[in-house]
N, C-alpha and C positions, 0 to 999 in steps of 0.2 A: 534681290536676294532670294534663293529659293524659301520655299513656304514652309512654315513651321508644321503646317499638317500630315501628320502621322503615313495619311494612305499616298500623298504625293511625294515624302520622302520615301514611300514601299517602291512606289510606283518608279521612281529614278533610279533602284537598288536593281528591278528588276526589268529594266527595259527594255535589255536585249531578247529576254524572253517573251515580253512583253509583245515586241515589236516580229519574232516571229509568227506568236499567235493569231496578232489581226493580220496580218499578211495572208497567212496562210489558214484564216478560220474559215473557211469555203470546201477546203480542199481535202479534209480532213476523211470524210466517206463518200458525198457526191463526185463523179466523175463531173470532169469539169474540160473545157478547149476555151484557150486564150487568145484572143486577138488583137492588134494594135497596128493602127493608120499613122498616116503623117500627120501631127495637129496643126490645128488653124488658129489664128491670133482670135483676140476675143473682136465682137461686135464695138460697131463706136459706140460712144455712151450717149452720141444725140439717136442711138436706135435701141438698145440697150440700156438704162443708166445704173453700170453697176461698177463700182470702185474697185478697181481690180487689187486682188488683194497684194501684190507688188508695187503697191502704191501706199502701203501701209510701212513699209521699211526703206532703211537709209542706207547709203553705202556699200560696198564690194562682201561678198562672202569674205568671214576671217574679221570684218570689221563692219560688222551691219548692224543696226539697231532700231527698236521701234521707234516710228515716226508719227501713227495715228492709231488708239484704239477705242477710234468712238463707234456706234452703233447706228443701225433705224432702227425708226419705230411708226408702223404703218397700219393703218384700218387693218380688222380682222379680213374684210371681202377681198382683199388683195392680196392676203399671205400667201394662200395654196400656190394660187398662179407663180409669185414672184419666186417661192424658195425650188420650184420648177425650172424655171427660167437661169435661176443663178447657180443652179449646180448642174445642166444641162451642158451651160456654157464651159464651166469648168472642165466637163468630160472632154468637151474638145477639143479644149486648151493643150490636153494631156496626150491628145491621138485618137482618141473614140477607143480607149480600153475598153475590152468585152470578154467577160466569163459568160460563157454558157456552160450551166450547171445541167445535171439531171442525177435524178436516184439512180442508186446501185445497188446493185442487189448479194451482199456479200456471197448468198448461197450458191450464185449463177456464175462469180467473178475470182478468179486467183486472186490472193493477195496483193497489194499493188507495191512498185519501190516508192521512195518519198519520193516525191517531185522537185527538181530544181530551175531555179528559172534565172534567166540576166539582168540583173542588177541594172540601173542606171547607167551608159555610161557617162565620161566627164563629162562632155559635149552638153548632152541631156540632163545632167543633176547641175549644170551649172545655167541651163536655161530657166527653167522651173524652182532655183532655189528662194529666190526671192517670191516666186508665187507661194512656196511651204511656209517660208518663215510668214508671210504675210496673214496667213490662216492664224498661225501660234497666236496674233497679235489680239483676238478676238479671246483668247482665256486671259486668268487673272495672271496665269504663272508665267506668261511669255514672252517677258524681259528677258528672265533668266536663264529661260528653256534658251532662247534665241544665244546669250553670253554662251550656253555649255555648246551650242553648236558652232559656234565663232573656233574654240577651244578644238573644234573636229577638223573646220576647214584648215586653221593654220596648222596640223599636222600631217604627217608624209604623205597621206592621200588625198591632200587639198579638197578643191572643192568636189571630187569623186565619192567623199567621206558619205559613208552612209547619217542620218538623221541619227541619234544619237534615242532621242525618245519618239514611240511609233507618233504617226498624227494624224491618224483617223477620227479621232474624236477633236480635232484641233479644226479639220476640215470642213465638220457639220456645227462647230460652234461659228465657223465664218459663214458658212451660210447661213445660219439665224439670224447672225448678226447683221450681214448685207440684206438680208432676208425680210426686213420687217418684225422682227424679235429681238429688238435691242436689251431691253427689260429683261434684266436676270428673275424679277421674277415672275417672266413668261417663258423665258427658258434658262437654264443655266448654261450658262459657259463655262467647258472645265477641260482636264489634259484627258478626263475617262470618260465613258459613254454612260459608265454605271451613275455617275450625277443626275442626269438628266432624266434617266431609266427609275433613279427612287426618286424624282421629284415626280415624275408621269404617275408613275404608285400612288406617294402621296394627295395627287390629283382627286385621283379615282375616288380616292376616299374622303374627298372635300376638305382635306387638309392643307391644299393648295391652292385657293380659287382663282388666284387668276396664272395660272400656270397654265401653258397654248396646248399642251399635251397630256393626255389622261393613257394609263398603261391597261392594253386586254389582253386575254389570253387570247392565242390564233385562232380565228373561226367565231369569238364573240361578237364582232364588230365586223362591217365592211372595210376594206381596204382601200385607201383611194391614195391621187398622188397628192403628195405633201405630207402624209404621213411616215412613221419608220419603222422597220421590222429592225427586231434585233438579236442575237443571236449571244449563247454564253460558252464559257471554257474556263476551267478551273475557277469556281463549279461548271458543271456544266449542266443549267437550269432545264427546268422542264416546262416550268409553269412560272406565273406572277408572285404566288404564295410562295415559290421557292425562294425567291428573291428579296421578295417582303420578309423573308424571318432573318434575313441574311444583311439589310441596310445598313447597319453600323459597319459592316467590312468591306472592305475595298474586293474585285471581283473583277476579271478579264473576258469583259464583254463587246462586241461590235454592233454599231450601228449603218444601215443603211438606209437613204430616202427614197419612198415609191417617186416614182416619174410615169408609169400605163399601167394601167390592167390591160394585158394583151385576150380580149377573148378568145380571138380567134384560134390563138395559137396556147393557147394557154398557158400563160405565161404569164409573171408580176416581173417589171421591168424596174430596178430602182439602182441608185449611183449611190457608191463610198466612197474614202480616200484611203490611202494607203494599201491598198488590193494591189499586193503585187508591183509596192512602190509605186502606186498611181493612182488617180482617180479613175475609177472602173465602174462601169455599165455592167449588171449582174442580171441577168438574166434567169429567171427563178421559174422549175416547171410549178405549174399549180393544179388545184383540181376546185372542182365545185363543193360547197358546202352542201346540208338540207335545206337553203335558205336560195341557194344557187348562186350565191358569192364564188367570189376566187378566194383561198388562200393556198397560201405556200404546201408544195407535197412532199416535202424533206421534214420530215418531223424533227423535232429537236435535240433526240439520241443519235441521229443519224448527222449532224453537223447543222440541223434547220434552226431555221429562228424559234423564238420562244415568246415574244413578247412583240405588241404591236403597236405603238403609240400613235395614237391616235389624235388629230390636228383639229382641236377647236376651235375651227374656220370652215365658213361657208362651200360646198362642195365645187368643182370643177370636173371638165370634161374627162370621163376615163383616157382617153387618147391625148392628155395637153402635153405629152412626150412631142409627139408629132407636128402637133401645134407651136412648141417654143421657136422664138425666133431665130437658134441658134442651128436648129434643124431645117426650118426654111431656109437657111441662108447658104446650109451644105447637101441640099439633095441628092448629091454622087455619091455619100459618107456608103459603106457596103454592110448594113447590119444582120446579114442572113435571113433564112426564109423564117 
């Protein structure tokens, strides 16, 4: 039955709007070039051992339903690597989707038109659906999310139907989930990003102790992979404090997970869902701190992240992008220079 709560009935009132934003929260001031490969099946699970989240649901689009949604739960010293490893795979499950972003400089640049881009076709929304719903199955609400998309396939544009509520935030709760953070309370799993973003807050402020993620402003903290930049719209935040005065209400916010800090090229390399109707590889220019860190150089009036949450678990190699096994196993994959 859907949820008697206030911000997730908001949240299904407005989801078409919803579901443009995280799409399209990237694209807003940064110029941005899209890319997409053939994808590749995932790794065996004796190389691999991760429950492909199409493994979690039953039956044909139009009549599919949850079938598993249990969790891990894994040592802290394994988290970073593993939720690396599981949403790497993901990427290229989907094609090796890749935005490459950079600042723009309105003063230098005409106005731009909105951008449109091609939708899923059947073919493709009908390979990958069972992987979507599969993510849903990792929040509380995704029985019923899953019922209202039933209600989409069996209409005129079957299984072509776009997803009814966006699932960016459905796709980082499956990776928690597969991930080693089973423990809602080490992270929550929810249909918004903003959940997990005020429990990070709360973190911070020891109001959450065993919560895996504590929320910084950009540039407080190092960056490393396993953590998440996040990014806001309607509001559209600046800082922590903005959002901390704001937790009682619901907020249209995106999350993405670091996967490298690119020194060389300067670059934070980290993967979402729903980007463009896919899991995508975002590519973030960055610049050095006073401290000589990377963060992000799209500030956060300009369409940049605002918040960094931060993975209380042991560090890992900046390059473990490079390292996941899912990259060794596709060395031809073409990521640019």
């Amino acid at each position: 039955m859907p949820s008697s709560d206030p911000m997730i009935r908001r949240h299904r009132l407005f989801s078409w709007g919803t579901m443009a934003l995280v799409i399209g929260v990237t694209l807003v001031t940064p110029t941005m070039a899209f890319t997409q490969q053939r994808p590749v099946e995932r790794l065996p699970r004796t190389q691999l051992d991760v429950l492909a989240p199409s493994a979690r649901v039953s039956g044909a689009p139009g009549a599919m339903t949850v079938r598993h949604t249990t969790c891990r739960t894994l040592p802290d010293a394994e988290i970073r690597r593993r939720l690396v490893e599981v949403a790497v795979q993901e990427w290229a499950f989907f094609g090796f989707a890749t935005m490459e972003q950079t600042p723009r400089d309105p003063s230098r640049e005409p106005p731009r038109r909105p951008r449109t881009f091609r939708w899923l076709d059947v073919e493709e929304s009908a390979r990958v659906a069972a992987t979507i719903a599969g993510y849903w199955t990792a929040t509380p609400e995704g029985a019923w999310i899953l019922a209202d998309q039933n209600e989409e396939w069996n209409g005129p544009d079957g299984v072509g139907s776009r997803w009814r509520y966006p699932w960016s935030a459905a796709f980082l709760s499956w990776v928690m989930c597969e991930g080693g953070l089973g423990d809602t309370a080490r992270f929550k799993r929810a249909v918004a990003h903003h959940a997990y973003i005020d429990q990070a807050i709360a973190a911070r402020a020891a109001s959450e102790p065993s919560a895996a993620f504590a929320a910084y402003d950009i540039g407080e903290a190092a960056i490393e992979p396993g953590d998440l930049l996040c990014s806001g719209r309607r509001p559209g935040y600046q800082t922590i404090a903005d959002r901390r005065r704001q937790t009682a209400n619901g907020a249209r916010t995106h999350c993405d997970l670091v996967v490298k800090l690119d020194d060389r090229g300067s670059r934070i390399l980290a993967i979402g869902g729903n980007v463009r109707g896919v899991v995508s590889l975002k590519r973030m220019p960055a610049v050095r701190d006073a401290n000589g860190r990377l963060r992000p150089a799209i500030s956060p009036d300009r369409g940049g992240v605002f918040a960094h949450l931060k993975l209380r678990a042991p560090s890992i190699e900046p390059d473990a992008f490079d390292r996941s096994l899912t990259v060794q196993a596709a060395p031809k994959m073409v990521l640019g220079p």
